[in-house]
C-alpha positions in Angstrom: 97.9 -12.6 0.0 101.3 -13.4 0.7 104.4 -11.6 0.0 105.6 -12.0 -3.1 109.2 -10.9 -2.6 108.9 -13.4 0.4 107.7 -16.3 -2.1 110.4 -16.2 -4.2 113.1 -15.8 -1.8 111.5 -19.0 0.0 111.7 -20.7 -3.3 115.3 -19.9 -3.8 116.4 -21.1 -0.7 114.6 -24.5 -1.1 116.5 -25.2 -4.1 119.6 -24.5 -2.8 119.1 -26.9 0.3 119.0 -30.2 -0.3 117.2 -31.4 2.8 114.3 -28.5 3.1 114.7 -25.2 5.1 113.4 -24.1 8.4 110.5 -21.5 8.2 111.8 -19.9 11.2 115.1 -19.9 10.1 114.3 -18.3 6.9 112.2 -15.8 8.7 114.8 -14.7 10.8 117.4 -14.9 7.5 114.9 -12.3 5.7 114.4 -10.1 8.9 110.2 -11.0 8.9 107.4 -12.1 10.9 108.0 -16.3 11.2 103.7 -15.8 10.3 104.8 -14.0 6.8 106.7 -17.0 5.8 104.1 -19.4 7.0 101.6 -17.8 4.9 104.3 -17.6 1.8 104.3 -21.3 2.1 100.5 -22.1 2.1 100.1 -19.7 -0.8 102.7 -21.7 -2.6 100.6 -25.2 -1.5 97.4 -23.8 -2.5 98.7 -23.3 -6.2 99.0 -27.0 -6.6 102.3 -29.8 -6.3 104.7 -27.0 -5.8 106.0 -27.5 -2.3 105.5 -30.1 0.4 106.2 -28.9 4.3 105.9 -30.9 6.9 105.1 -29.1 10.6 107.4 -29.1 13.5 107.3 -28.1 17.1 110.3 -25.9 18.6 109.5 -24.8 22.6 111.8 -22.4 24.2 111.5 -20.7 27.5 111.1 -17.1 27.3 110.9 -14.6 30.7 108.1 -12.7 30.9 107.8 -9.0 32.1 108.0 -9.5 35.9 110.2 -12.6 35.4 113.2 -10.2 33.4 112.2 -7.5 36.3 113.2 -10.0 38.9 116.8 -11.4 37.1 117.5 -7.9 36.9 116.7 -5.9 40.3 115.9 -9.1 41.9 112.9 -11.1 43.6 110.6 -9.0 45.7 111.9 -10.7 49.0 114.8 -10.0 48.4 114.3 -6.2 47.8 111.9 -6.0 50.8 115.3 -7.3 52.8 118.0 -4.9 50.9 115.3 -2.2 51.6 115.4 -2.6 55.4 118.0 -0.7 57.1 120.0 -2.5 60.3 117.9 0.4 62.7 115.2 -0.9 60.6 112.3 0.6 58.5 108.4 1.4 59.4 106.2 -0.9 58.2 103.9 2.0 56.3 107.2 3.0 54.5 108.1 0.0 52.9 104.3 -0.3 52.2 105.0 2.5 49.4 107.2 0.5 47.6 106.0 -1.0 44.4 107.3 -4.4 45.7 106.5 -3.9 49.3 103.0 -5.9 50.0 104.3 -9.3 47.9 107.9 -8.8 49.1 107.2 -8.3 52.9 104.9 -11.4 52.6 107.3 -13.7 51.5 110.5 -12.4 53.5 108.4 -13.0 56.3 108.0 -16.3 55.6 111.5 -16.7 54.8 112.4 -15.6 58.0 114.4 -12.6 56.4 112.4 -9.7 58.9 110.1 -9.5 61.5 108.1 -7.0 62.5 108.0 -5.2 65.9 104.1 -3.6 66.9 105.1 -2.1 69.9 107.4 0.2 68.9 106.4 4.0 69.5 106.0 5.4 66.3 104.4 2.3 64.8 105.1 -1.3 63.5 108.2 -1.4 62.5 110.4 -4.0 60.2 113.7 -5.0 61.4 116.7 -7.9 59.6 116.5 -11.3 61.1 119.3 -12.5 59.4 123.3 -10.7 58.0 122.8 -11.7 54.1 120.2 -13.4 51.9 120.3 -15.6 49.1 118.5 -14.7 46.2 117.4 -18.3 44.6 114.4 -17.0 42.3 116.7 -14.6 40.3 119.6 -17.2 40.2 117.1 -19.6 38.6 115.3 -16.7 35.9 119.5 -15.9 35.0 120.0 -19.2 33.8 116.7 -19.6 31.5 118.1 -18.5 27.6 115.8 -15.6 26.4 113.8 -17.4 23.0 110.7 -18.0 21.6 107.9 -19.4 22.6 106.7 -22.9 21.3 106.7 -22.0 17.6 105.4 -24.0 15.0 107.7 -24.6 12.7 107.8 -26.2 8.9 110.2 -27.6 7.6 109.6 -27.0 3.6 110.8 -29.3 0.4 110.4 -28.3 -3.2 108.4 -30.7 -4.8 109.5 -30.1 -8.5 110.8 -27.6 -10.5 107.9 -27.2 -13.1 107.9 -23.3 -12.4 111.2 -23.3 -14.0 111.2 -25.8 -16.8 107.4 -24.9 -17.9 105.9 -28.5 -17.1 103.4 -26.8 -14.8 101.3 -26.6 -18.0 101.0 -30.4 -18.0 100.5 -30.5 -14.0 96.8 -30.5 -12.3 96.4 -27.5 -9.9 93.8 -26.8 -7.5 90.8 -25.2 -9.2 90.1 -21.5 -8.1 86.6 -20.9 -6.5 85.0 -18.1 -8.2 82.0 -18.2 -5.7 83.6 -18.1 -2.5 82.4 -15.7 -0.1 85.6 -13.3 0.9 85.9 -11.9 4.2 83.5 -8.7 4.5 85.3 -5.7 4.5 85.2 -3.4 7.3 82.8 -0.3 6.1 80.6 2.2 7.6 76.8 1.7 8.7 74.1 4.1 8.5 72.3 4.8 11.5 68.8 4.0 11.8 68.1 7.7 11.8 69.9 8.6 8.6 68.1 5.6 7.1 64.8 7.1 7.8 65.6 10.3 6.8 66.4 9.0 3.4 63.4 7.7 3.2 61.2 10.8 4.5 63.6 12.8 2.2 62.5 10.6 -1.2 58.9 11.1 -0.8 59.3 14.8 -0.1 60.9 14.6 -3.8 59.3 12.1 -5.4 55.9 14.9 -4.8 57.6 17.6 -5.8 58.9 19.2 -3.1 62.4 21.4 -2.7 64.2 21.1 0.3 65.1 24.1 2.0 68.7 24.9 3.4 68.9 24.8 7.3 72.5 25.2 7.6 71.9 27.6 10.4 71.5 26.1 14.2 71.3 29.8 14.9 68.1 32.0 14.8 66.9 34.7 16.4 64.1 35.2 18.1 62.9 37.4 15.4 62.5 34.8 12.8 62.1 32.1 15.4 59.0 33.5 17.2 58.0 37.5 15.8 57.9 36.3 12.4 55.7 33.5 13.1 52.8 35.5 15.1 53.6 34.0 18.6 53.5 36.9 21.3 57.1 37.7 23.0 55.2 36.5 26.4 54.6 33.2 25.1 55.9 30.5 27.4 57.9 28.6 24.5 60.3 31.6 25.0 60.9 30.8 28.7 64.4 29.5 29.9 63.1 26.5 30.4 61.7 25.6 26.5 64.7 27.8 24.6 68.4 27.7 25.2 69.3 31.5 24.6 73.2 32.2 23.2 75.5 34.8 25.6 78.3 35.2 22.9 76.6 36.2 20.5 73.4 37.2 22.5 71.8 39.4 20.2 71.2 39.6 16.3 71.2 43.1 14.2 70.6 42.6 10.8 66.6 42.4 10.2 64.7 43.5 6.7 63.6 46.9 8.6 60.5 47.8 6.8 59.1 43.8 7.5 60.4 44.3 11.4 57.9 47.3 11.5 54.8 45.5 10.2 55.8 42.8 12.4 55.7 45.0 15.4 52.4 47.1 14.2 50.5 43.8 13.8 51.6 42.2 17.3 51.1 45.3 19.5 48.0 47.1 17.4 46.9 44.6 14.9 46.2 44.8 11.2 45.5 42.5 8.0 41.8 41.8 10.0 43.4 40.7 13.5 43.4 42.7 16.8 47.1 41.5 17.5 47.8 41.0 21.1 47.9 44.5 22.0 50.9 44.5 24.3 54.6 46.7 23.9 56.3 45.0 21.7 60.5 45.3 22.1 63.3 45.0 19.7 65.5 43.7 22.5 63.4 40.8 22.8 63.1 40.1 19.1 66.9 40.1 19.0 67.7 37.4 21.4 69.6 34.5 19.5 68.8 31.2 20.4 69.5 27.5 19.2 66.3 27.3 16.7 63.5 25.8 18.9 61.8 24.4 15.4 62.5 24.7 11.6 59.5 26.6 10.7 61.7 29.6 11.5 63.5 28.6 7.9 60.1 28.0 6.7 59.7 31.6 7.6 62.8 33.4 6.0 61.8 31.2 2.9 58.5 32.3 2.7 59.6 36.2 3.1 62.2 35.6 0.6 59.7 34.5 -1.9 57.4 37.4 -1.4 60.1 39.5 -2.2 59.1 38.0 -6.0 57.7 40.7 -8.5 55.3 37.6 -9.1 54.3 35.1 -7.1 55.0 31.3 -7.9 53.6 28.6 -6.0 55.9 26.3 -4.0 56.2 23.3 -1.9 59.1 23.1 0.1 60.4 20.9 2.4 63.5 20.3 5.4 65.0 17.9 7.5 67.1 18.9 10.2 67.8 19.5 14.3 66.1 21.7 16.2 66.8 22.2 19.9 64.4 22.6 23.4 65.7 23.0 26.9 63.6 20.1 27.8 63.9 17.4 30.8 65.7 14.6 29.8 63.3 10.8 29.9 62.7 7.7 27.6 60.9 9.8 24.8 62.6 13.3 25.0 65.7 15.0 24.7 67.5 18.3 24.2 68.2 17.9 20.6 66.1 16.1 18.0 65.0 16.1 14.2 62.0 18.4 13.0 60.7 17.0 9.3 58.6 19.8 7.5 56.7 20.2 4.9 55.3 23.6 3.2 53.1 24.0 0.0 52.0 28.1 -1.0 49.8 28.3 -3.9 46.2 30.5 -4.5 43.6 29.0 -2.7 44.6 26.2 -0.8 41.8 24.9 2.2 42.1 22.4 5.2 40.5 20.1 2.9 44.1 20.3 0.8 45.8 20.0 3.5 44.2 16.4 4.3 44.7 15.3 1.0 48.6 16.1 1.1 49.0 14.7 4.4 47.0 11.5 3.5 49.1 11.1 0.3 52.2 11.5 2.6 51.6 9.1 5.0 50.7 6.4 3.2 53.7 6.3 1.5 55.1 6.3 5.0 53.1 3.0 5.7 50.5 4.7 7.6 47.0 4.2 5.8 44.7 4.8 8.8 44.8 8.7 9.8 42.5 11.1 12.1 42.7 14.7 12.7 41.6 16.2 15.8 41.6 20.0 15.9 44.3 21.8 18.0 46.4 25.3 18.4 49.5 27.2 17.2 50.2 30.7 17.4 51.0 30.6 13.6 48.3 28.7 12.0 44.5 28.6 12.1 43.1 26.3 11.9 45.3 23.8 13.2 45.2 19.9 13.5 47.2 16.7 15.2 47.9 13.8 12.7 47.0 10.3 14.2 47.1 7.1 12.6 46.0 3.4 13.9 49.3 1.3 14.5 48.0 -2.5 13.8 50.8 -3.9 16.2 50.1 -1.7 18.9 46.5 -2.1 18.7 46.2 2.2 19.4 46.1 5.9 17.9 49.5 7.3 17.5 50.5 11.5 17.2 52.3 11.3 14.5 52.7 15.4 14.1 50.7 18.4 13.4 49.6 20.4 10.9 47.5 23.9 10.0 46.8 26.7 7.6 49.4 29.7 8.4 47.7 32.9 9.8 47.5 36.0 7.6 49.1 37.6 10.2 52.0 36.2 9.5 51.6 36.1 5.6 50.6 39.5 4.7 53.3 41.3 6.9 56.1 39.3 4.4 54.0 40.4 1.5 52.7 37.3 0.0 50.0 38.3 -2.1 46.5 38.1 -0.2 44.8 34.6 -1.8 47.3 33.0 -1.2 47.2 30.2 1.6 50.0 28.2 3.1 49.1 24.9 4.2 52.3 23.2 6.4 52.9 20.3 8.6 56.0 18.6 11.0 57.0 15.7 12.9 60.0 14.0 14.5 62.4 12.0 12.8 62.9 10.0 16.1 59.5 9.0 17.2 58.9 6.9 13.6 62.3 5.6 13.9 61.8 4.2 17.1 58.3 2.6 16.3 60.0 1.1 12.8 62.7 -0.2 15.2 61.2 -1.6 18.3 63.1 0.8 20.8 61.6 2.2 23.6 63.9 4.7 25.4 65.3 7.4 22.8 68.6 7.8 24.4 69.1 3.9 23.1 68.9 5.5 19.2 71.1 9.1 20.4 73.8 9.5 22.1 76.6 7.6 23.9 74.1 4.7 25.1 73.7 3.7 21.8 74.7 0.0 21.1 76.9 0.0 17.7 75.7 -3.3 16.9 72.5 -2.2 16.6 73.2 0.2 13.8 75.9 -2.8 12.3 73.1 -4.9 12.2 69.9 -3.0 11.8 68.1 -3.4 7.9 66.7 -0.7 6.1 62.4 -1.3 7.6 59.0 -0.4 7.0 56.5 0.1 9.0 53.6 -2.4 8.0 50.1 -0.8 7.5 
């Protein structure tokens, strides 16, 4: 839209002259951009019969950066010469001049130096001739600075109906209400956060609370003792955990839940034999970027058997979680664990079937197996797969089990009750939903911003 303080100082000045006004003119009279007034004036002939212009072309000669460098220091040549001494100059030092290579090239050929290789320390540049004359700058001093090749318009009012009010009797240029403007520049959401809205609605449309995991930060503790997985497990080893050196340990712990904790990984309890090893407090201190989110799973399910009365629950979280792993197409340090809880009386694999088969077919994914597998932290256990149609095979889509009283009854969750729980990645979906093959193509600095410009909101097809 143009300026309107512009317009009407355009307008004045037409009426004033009698034979039309130069746009540049006027743009240099009103200290603007010769473009503002241009647009002023096609804003005034897009209202209708107000003005008529007529386009002329203006060319001027204008240096450029090199060519006002030159008419003021002078051409390169001609430095090279000034440059050389009367005992002359090594060759290598008038190399390190800014103008040296182009300038020694074309004194040479002028016959302004030459250059003697047999001298001791090194070619070496000596004056051919007393004086020089410098023709290239004479010539750049005599071009004008300007402008270049403007268009120019040269504007006429076409009537005065503004004025007098007969623009209600004129016939103007309809305006087009369904025009498509310009889109504005906005943000996109990136395939990820597009999928996690979706994972995120289902978790709420069945009920499920989602769980706070605001902290990147765990220690081992909650990340691994609380859980029932044995302080030699390899999952703790440098090479599956980053562990933190400032700070490297964690203090505050519920005391009387650390103790059951320790009793039932190094002596047993609650029906289990434990792993009868010496457990250490040092080790269960260790903070670490969380390896997984079930450690939140884990301070929520403590927090609710701190409850005078037990409630049932389903809870759920979206978030990053973080392994030490090697980098490749499919895996990398940092990635998003999607979990799902439910704690109620009574709950049996057979629940936990059901849940998952309800979940997934939201998802898309209508075709599901469960093979049988291990955790440290729930028994039984089992791997999700379901048929992709396009693929024509059986994808792992996560895993899943019923969490081990071991790990219950030292929180204090009232015996009964069974806590049935499964995760997967945010990335692997997202990169089936979205044709990509290499992860580091979806995260991190490989990732093609058009691609998130121009990707829809999908659905996998069953």
């Amino acid at each position: 839209m143009a300026d309107t303080g512009v317009v009407e100082k355009l307008l004045q000045g037409i009426e004033k002259a009698d034979d039309g006004v130069d746009s540049l003119e006027v743009a240099n009279s009103l200290g603007v951009d010769h473009q503002v007034v241009v647009g002023a004036v096609k804003s005034l002939q897009a209202v209708g019969d107000v003005i008529s212009a007529e386009l002329r072309s203006s060319k001027h000669w204008e240096l450029t950066e090199e060519g006002s460098e030159i008419a003021e220091q002078g051409s390169q040549e001609a430095r090279v010469f000034s440059s050389v001494p009367l005992e002359g100059l090594a060759q290598s030092e008038l190399m390190k001049l800014s103008f040296g290579k182009i300038g020694f090239s074309k004194a040479m050929s002028n016959k302004w130096i030459r250059v003697d290789k047999t001298h001791e320390g090194g070619p070496r540049i000596f004056r051919t001739v007393e004086n020089v004359e410098d023709q290239v700058r004479e010539k750049l001093l005599l071009v004008q600075k300007g402008n270049v090749c403007y268009a120019v318009m040269l504007v006429f009012i076409e009537t005065t109906h503004i004025v007098d009010g007969s623009w209600k009797e004129k016939k103007f240029k309809p305006y087009n209400f369904e025009a498509m403007g310009v889109a504005p520049d906005c943000g996109h959401l990136h395939p990820l956060m597009k999928e996690r809205t979706q994972f995120r609605q289902i978790f709420l449309e069945m009920g499920f609370t989602e769980m706070p995991t605001n902290n990147f930060i765990e220690s081992s503790f909650w990340n691994f003792d609380s859980l029932f997985q044995p302080q030699q497990h390899p999952a703790r080893d440098q090479h599956d955990t980053f562990f933190l050196s400032d700070p490297a340990l964690a203090h505050d712990f519920p005391q009387d839940y650390l103790q059951r904790v320790k009793k039932v990984h190094s002596e047993g309890g609650y029906g289990s034999q434990g792993y009868k090893y010496d457990w250490k407090i040092e080790e269960a201190q260790k903070n670490i970027l969380r390896t997984h989110t079930t450690a939140v799973s884990a301070r929520m399910l403590y927090k609710l058997a701190q409850q005078e009365k037990f409630t049932p629950v389903k809870y759920f979280s979206i978030d990053r979680v973080f392994r030490n792993e090697t980098l490749d197409a499919t895996h990398l340090a940092e990635f998003h664990q999607i979990e799902g809880v439910v704690a109620d009386y009574g709950l049996t694999l057979g629940d936990l079937i059901g849940v998952l088969h309800q979940f997934f077919t939201k998802l898309g994914f209508t075709k599901l197996r469960f093979k049988p597998a291990y955790n440290p932290y729930t028994e039984p256990s089992m791997e999700v797969f379901s048929y992709h149609e396009g693929l024509k095979k059986w994808m792992e889509l996560g895993n899943s089990g019923v969490f081990r009283p071991e790990m219950l009854l030292p929180m204090g969750v009232p015996e009964g009750v069974s806590v049935i729980a499964w995760g997967l990645s945010l990335e692997r979906p997202t990169m089936i939903k979205y044709g990509i093959n290499n992860i580091r193509e979806l995260v991190g600095h490989k990732v093609n911003l058009q691609m998130v410009y121009d990707s829809p909101i999908c659905r996998l097809d069953s």
